[in-house]
C-alpha positions as CSV (number, residue, x, y, z in Angstrom):
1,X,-90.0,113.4,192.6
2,X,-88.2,116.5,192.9
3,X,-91.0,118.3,194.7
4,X,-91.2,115.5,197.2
5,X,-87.2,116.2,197.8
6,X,-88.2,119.7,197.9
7,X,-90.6,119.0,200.7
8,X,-88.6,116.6,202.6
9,X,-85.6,119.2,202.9
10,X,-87.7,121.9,204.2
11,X,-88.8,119.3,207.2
12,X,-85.4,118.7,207.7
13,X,-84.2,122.3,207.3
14,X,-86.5,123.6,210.1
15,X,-85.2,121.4,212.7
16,X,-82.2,123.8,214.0
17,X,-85.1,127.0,214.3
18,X,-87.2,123.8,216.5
19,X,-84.4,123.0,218.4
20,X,-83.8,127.0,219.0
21,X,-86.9,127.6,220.3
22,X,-86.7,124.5,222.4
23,X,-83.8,125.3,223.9
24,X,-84.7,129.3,224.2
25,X,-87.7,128.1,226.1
26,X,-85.9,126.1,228.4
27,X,-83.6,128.3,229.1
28,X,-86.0,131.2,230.1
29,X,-87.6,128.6,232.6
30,X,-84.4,127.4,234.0
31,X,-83.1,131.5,233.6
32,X,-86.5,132.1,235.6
33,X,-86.2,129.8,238.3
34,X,-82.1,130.8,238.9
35,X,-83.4,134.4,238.9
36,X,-86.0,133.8,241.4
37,X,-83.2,131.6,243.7
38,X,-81.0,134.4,243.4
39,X,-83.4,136.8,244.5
40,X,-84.6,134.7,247.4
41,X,-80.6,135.0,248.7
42,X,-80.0,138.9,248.1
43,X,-83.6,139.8,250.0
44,X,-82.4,137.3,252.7
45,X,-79.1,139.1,253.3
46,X,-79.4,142.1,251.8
47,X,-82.2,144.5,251.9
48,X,-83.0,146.1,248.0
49,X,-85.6,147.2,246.2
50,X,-87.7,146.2,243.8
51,X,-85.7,147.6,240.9
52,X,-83.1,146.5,241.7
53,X,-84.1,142.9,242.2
54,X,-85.3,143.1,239.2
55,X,-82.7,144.2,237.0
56,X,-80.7,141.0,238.8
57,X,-83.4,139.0,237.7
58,X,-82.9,140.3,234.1
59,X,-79.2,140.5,234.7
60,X,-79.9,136.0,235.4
61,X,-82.0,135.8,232.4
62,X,-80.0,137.2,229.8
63,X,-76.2,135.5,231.0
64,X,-78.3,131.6,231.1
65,X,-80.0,132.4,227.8
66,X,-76.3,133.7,226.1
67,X,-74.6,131.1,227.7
68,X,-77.2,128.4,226.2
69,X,-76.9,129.8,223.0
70,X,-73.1,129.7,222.5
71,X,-73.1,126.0,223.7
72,X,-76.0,125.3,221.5
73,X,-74.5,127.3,218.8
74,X,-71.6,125.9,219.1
75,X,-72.8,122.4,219.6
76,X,-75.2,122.6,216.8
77,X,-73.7,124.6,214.2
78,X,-69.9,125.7,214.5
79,X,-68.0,122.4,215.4
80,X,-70.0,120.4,212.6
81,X,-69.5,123.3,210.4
82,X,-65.8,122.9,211.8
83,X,-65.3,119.3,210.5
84,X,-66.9,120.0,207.3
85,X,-64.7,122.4,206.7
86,X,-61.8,120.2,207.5
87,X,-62.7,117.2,205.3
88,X,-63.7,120.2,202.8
89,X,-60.0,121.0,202.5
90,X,-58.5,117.7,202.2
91,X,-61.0,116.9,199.0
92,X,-59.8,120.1,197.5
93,X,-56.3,118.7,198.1
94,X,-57.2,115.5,196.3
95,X,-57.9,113.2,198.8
96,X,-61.5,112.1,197.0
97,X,-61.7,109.4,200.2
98,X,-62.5,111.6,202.7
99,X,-66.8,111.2,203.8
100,X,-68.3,113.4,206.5
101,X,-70.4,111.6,208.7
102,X,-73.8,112.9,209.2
103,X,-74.9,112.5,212.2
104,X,-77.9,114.7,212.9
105,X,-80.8,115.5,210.4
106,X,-80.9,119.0,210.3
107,X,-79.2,121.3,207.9
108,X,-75.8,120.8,208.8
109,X,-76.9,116.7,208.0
110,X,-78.2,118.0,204.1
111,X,-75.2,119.9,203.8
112,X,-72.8,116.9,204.9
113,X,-74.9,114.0,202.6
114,X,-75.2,116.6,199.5
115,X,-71.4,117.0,199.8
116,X,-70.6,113.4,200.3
117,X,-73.0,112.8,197.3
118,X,-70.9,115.2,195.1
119,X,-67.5,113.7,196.3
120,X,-68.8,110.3,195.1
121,X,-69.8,111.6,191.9
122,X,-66.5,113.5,191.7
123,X,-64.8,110.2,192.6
124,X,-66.8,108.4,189.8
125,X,-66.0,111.0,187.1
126,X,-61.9,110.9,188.4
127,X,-62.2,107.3,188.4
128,X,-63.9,107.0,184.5
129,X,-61.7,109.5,183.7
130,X,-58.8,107.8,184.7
131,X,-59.8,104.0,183.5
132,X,-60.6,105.8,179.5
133,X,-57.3,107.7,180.0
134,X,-55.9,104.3,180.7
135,X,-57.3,102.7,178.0
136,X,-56.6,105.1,175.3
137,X,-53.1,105.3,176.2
138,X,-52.8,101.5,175.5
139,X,-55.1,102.0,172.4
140,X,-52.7,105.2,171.7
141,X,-49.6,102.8,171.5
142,X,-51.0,100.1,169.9
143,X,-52.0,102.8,167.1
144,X,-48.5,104.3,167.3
145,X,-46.6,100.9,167.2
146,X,-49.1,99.3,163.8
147,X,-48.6,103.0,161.6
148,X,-44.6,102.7,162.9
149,X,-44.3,99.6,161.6
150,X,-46.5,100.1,158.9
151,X,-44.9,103.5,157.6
152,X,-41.3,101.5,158.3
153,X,-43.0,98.6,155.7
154,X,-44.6,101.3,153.2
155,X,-41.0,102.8,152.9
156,X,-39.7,99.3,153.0
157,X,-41.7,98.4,150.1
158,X,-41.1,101.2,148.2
159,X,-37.3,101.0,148.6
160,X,-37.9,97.0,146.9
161,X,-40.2,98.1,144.6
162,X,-37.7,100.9,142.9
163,X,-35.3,97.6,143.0
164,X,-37.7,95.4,141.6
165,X,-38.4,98.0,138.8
166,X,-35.0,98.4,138.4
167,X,-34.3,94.6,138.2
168,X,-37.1,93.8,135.8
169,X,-35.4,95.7,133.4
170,X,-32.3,94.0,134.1
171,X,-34.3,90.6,134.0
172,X,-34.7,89.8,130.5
173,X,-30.9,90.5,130.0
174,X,-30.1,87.9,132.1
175,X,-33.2,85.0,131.0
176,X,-30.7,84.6,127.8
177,X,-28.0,84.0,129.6
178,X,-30.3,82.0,131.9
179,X,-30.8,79.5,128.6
180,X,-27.3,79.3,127.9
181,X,-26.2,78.2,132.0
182,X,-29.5,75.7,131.8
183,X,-27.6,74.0,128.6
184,X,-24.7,74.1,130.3
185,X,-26.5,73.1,133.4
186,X,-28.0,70.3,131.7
187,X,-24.4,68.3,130.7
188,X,-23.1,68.8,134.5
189,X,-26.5,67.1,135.5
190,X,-25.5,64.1,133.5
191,X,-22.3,64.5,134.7
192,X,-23.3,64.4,138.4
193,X,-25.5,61.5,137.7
194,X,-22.7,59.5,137.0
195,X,-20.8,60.1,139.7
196,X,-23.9,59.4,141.6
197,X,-23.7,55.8,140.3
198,X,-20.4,55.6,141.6
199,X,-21.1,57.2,145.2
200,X,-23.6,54.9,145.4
201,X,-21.6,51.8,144.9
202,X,-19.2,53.5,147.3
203,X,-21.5,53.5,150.0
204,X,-22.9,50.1,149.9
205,X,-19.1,48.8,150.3
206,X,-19.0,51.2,153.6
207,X,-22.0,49.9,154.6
208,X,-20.6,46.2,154.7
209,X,-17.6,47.3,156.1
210,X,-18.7,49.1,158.7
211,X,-21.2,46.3,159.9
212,X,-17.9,44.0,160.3
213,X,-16.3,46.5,162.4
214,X,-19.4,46.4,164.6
215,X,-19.4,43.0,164.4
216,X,-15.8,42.9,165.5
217,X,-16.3,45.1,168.4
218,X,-19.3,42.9,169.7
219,X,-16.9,39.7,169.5
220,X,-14.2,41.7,171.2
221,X,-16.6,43.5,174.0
222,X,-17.9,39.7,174.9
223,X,-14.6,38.9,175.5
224,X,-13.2,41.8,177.2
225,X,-16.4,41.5,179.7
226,X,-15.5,38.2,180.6
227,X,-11.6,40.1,181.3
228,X,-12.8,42.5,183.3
229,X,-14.9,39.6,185.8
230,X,-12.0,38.2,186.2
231,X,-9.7,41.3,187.0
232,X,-12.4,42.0,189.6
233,X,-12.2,38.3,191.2
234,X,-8.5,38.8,191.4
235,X,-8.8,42.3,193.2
236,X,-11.4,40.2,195.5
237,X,-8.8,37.8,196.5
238,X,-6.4,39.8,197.0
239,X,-8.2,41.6,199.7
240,X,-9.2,38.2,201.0
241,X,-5.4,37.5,201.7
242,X,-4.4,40.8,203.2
243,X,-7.1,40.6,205.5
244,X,-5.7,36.9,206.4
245,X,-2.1,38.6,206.8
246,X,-3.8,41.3,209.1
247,X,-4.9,38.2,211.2
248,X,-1.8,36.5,211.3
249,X,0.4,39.7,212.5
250,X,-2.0,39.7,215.4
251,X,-1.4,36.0,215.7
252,X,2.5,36.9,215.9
253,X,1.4,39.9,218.6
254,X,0.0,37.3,220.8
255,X,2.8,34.9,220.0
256,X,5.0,37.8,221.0
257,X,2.8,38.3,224.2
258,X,3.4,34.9,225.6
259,X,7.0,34.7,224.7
260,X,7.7,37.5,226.8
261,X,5.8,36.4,229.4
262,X,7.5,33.2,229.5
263,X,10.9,34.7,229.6
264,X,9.8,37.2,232.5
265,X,8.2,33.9,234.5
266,X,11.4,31.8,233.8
267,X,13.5,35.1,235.0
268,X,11.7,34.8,238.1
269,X,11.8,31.1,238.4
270,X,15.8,31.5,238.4
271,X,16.0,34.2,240.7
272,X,13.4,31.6,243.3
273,X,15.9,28.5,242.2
274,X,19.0,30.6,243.3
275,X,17.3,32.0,246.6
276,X,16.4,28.0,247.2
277,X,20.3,26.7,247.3
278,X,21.1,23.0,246.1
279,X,17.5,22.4,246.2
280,X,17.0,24.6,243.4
281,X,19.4,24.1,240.8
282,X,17.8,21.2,239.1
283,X,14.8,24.0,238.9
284,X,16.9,27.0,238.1
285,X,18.0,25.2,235.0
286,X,14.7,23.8,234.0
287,X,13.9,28.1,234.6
288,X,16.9,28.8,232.2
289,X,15.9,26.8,229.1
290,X,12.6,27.7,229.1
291,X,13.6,31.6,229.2
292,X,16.1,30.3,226.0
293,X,13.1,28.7,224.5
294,X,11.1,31.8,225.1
295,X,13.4,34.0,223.7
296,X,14.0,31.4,220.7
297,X,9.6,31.6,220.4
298,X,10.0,35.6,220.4
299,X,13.1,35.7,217.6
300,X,11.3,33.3,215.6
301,X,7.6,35.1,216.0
302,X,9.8,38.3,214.6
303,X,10.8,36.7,211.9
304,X,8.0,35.5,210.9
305,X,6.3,38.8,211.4
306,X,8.8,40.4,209.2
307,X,8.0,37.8,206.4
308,X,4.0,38.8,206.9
309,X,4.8,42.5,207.0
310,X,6.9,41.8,203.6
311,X,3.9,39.7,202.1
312,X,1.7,42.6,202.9
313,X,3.2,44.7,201.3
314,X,3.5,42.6,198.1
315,X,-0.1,42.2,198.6
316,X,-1.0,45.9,199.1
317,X,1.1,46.5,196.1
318,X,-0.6,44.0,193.9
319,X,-4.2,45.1,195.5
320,X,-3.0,48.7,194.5
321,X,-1.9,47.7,191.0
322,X,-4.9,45.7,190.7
323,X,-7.4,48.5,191.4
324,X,-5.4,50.3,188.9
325,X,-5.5,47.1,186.1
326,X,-9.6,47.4,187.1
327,X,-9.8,51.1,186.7
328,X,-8.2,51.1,183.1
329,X,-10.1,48.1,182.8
330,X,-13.2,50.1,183.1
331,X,-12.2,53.1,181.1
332,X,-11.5,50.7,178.2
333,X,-14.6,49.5,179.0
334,X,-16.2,53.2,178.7
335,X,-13.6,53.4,175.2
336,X,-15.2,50.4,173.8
337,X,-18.5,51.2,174.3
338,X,-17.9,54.5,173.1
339,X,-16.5,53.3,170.1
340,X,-19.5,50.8,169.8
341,X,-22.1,54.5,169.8
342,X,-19.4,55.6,167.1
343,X,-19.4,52.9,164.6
344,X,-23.5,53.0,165.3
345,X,-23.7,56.4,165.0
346,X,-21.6,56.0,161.8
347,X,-23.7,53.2,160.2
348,X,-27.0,55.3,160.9
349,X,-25.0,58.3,159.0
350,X,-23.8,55.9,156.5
351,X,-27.7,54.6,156.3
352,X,-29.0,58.1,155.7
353,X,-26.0,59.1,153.1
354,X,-27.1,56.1,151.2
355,X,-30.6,57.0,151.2
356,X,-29.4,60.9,150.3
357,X,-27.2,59.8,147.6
358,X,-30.5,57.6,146.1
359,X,-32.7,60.5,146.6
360,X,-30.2,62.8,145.3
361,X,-29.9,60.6,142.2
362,X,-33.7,60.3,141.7
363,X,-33.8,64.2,142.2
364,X,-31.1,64.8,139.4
365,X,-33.1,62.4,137.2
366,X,-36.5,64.8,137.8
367,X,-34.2,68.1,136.8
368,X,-32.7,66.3,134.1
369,X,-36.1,65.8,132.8
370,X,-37.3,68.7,133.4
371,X,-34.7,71.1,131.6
372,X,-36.9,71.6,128.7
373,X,-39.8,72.9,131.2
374,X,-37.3,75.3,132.8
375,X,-36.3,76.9,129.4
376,X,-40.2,77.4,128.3
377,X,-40.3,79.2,131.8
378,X,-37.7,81.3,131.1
379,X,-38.9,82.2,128.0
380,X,-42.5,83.3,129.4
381,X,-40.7,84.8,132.5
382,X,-39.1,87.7,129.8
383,X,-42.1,88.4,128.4
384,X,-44.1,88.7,132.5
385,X,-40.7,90.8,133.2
386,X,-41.4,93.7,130.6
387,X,-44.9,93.7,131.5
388,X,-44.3,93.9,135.4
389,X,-41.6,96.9,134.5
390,X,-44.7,99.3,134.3
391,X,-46.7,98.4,137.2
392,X,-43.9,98.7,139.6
393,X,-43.6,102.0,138.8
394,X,-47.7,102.8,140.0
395,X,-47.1,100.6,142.8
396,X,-44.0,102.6,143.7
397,X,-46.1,106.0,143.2
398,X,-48.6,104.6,145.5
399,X,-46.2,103.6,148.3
400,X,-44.9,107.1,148.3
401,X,-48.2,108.3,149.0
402,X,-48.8,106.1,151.6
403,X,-45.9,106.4,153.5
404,X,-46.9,110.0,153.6
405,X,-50.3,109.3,155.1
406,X,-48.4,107.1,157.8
407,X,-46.2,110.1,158.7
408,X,-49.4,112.2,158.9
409,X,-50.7,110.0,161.1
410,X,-48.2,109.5,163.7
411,X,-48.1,113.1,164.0
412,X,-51.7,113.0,165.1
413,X,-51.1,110.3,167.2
414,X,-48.6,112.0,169.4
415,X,-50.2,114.7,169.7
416,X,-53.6,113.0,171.2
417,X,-50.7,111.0,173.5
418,X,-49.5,114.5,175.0
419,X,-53.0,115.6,175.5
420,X,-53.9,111.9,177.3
421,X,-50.6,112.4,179.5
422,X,-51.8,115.7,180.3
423,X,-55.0,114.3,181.2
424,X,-53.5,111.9,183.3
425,X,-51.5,114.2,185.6
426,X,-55.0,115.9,186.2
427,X,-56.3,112.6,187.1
428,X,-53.6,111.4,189.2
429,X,-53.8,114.2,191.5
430,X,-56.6,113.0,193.8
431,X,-56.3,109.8,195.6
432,X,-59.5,107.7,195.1
C-alpha cells in the first residue's frame, strides 16, 4: 500500500518538469518564429549583417522564453504557493476551518491535499480533545460535589457519633428515671381515658345539635328563597309602572301640543271674527271659549303632569330602594349559604373529632396495655446502651480517618480541574 502511494506521487510530482518542458518547447517555436518575423522587418528596412541578425534573433528567443517562464512560474507555482501560504497562516491562528482547494494535480495539488489531510486530523484531535475535556470536567464536578458532600457527612457523623458516645453513657442514667415517668405515665393514661369517656359523650350531644342547626337553616333558606322571588317580582313591577308613567308624561306632551295649538287657532279665529264686523261676533265668541277651554286643557294637562312627575319619583324611589331590599337580599342570601358551608364544614369537623376522640381512646387502651412491654424495653435498652458505648468510639476513630481520605481527595480533584481548564484554554483557541 505505501509503495503504491509512493508510486502514485512520483507520477504526480513530475507533472510541473512536463509542463516545463512543454511550455519551454513551445516557447522556443513561437521565440523562433517571432525571431524570424522580426528579422524579415530589420533586412527589409534596414540593411545588417548576419551577426547582427542573429544576435536579434537570440535577443527574441531569450525575452519570449523569460517572459513564458515568469508567467508560467508564476501561474504554476508562486500564486498557489501564495494561497497556501495564506490559508497556512490563518490555521496557525486557529481557524482549523480553513481547506485549500486543490485544483491541479501536480505538486502544489499533494502539497495542498496532504495539508488539508493534516488540518482534518488536527481538527479531529482538537475536537476529541475538547469533547473528553468536556466530559471530564462534568465527571470532575460530579467527583468533587459526592467527596464534598461525603467528607461534609463523614465529619457529620463523627460529630453525632462523639454525641451518641457521649449520650450512651448518659442513657442508662436516665432508663431509671425512664421506669419511674412510665409509672407515673401509666396513672395519667387512666386518667386521660376517663376524660375520653366524657369527650366522647360531649361530642355526640354536638353532633345532635349541630344537625338541628342545619336543619334550621334549611327550613329558614326555603323560606327566605321564596322572600327573595318575591322581592324580585316587586322590583319587576315597579319598573313596569315607571315605564307606564314615562308613557303618560308623553301623553300629557301631546295633550300639551294640542292645547296650544288650539289656543293659537282660536287666537286667530278672534282676530278673523273682529276683522269680519257684526257678522263675526257670534264667531269671535265661539273663538274665545274655545281659547278658555284650551287654556283650561293646558292648566289641567300640567297638573296632571306634575302629579306623574311626583309618582315617578315615588316610583324611582321605591325601584331604587327596592334594588337595594334585592341586593341585601342577595348578600343574605350569600350569608346564609355561607353559614350553611360553616355548620357543614363544622359537622364534618365534629364527625372527624368524634372519630379522633374514639381512636384516641382505643390508642390509650393499646399504651395502657402495653406499659409493662415498655418497661422490659427499657430494661434491655440499658444493657444495649453500655454495650453500644464501646463501638461508638471505633466507629468514631474510623470516621476520623475517613474524613481525612475525603480531604485528600478533593485536593486531587482540584488539582486534575486546573489541569482540565488549562487544557481547555488550549482547546478553545482554534475554531473548528
Amino acid at each position: 500500500m505505501r509503495e503504491t502511494n509512493k508510486a502514485g506521487l512520483s507520477r504526480r510530482i513530475g507533472s510541473i518538469r512536463i509542463k516545463f518542458i512543454v511550455f519551454t518547447v513551445l516557447a522556443l517555436l513561437v521565440s523562433g518564429s517571432i525571431a524570424g518575423f522580426v528579422n524579415g522587418i530589420v533586412h527589409r528596412f534596414i540593411d545588417v549583417g548576419e551577426n547582427f541578425a542573429v544576435l536579434v534573433a537570440t535577443a527574441i528567443n531569450i525575452l519570449v522564453i523569460t517572459s513564458l517562464m515568469v508567467l508560467i512560474s508564476n501561474r504554476l507555482i508562486i500564486s498557489p504557493i501564495k494561497e497556501i501560504i495564506a490559508i497556512m497562516e490563518k490555521v496557525s491562528e486557529g481557524d482549523l476551518t480553513q481547506e485549500i482547494k486543490v485544483k491541479n494535480k501536480d505538486e502544489i495539488g499533494v502539497l495542498g491535499d496532504s495539508f488539508n489531510t493534516t488540518v482534518e486530523s488536527i481538527k479531529g484531535v482538537i475536537t476529541t480533545m475538547q469533547e473528553t475535556t468536556s466530559e471530564l470536567t462534568k465527571l470532575s464536578d460530579v467527583i468533587r460535589d459526592s467527596t464534598e458532600q461525603t467528607s461534609v457527612s463523614s465529619e457529620e457523623i463523627a460529630r453525632t457519633i462523639e454525641e451518641i458516645a457521649s449520650g450512651v453513657n448518659n442513657q442508662a442514667q436516665e432508663t431509671k428515671k425512664g421506669l419511674q415517668e412510665i409509672q407515673s405515665l401509666a396513672i395519667k393514661i387512666e386518667a386521660i381515658l376517663r376524660k375520653l369517656e366524657t369527650t366522647t359523650d360531649a361530642t355526640n350531644t354536638m353532633k345532635k345539635n349541630n344537625a338541628l342547626g342545619m336543619k334550621s337553616i334549611k327550613v329558614f333558606k326555603a323560606s327566605f328563597v321564596d322572600y327573595r322571588e318575591d322581592a324580585h317580582n316587586v322590583a319587576r313591577n315597579i319598573d313596569v309602572l315607571s315605564e307606564k308613567s314615562k308613557s303618560i308624561e308623553e301623553i300629557l306632551e301631546s295633550i300639551n301640543s294640542i292645547s296650544e295649538q288650539t289656543n293659537l287657532l282660536a287666537l286667530n279665529a278672534a282676530i278673523e271674527a273682529a276683522r269680519a264686523g257684526d257678522a263675526g261676533k257670534g264667531f269671535g265668541v265661539v273663538a274665545d271659549e274655545i281659547r278658555k277651554l284650551a287654556e283650561e286643557s293646558g292648566e289641567s294637562a300640567g297638573e296632571i303632569q306634575q302629579i306623574v312627575v311626583d309618582i315617578k319619583d315615588i316610583i324611582e324611589t321605591t325601584s331604587s330602594e327596592s334594588r337595594e331590599a334585592t341586593g341585601q337580599l342577595e348578600q343574605s342570601m350569600g350569608t346564609l349559604e355561607e353559614t350553611e358551608k360553616v355548620f357543614k364544614t363544622l359537622d364534618e369537623f365534629i364527625m372527624s373529632v368524634a372519630d379522633d376522640v374514639h381512636q384516641l381512646a382505643f390508642d390509650a387502651k393499646d399504651i395502657n396495655d402495653a406499659k409493662d412491654t415498655v418497661v422490659n424495653s427499657i430494661n434491655s435498652i440499658a444493657t444495649v446502651t453500655q454495650q453500644s458505648a464501646s463501638a461508638t468510639q471505633q466507629i468514631s476513630a474510623s470516621a476520623q480517618q475517613q474524613t481525612a481520605s475525603m480531604q485528600e481527595i478533593n485536593s486531587s480533584i482540584q488539582e486534575l480541574n486546573n489541569r482540565i481548564y488549562k487544557l481547555t484554554e488550549v482547546s478553545e483557541a482554534f475554531s473548528t
